[in-house]
C-alpha positions as CSV (number, residue, x, y, z in Angstrom):
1,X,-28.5,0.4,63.1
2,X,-26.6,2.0,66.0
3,X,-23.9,-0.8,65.5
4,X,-23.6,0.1,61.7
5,X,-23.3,3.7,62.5
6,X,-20.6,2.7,65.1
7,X,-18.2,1.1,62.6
8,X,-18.9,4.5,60.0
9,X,-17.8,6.7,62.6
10,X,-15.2,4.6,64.5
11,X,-13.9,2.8,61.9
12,X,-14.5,4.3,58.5
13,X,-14.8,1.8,56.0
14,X,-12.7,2.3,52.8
15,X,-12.7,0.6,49.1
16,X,-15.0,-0.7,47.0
17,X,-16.6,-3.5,48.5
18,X,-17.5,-1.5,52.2
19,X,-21.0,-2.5,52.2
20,X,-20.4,-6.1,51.8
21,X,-17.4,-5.2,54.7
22,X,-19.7,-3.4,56.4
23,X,-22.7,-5.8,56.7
24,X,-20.0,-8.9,57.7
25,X,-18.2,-6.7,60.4
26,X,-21.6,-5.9,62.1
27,X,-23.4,-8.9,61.5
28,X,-26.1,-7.7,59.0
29,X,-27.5,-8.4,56.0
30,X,-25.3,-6.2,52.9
31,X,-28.8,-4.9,51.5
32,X,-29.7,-3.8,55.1
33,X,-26.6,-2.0,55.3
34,X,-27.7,-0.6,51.6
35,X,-30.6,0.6,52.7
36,X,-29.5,2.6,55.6
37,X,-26.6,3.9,53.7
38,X,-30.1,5.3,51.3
39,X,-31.7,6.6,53.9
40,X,-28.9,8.7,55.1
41,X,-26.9,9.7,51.8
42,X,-31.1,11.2,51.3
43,X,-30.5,13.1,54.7
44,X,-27.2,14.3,53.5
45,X,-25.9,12.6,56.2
46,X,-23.0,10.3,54.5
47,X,-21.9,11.0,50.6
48,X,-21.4,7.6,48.3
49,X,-19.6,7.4,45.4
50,X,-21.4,4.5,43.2
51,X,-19.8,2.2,40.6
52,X,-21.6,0.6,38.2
53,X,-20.1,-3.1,39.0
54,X,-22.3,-2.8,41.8
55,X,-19.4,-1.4,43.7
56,X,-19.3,1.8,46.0
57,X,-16.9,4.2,47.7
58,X,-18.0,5.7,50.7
59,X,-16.5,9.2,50.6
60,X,-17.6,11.1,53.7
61,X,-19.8,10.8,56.9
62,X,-21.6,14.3,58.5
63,X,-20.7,14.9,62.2
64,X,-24.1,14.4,63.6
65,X,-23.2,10.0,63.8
66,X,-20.8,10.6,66.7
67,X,-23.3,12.9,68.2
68,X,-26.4,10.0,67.8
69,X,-23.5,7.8,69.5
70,X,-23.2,9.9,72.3
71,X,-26.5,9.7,73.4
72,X,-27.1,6.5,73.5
């Protein structure tokens, strides 16, 4: 998890396909990457923009990632 939050904050992922770029860049499964993306677009934590080709734009990312970073 702390390794996909990493690459959101550090290196926001842009286009269509940045769960599959995601999941490749930090080793994971793309549905694992899904789910956490879930989990926090429910916190209000990121905002996602979903196509229905089973595509998605991630849009923005709250400040409280780099702050999670930072303590660990």
């Amino acid at each position: 998890m702390k390794a996909i939050i990493a690459e959101l904050v550090n290196h926001q992922p842009t286009g269509r396909q940045f769960i599959v770029d995601l999941a490749t860049r930090t080793e994971t499964l793309a549905l694992v990457v899904e789910q956490l993306l879930n989990d926090l677009q429910d916190q209000n934590e990121v905002s996602l923009r979903r196509y229905f080709n089973n595509s998605s734009v991630l849009e923005w990312v709250g400040p409280m990632h780099r702050r999670r970073l930072e303590q660990h």
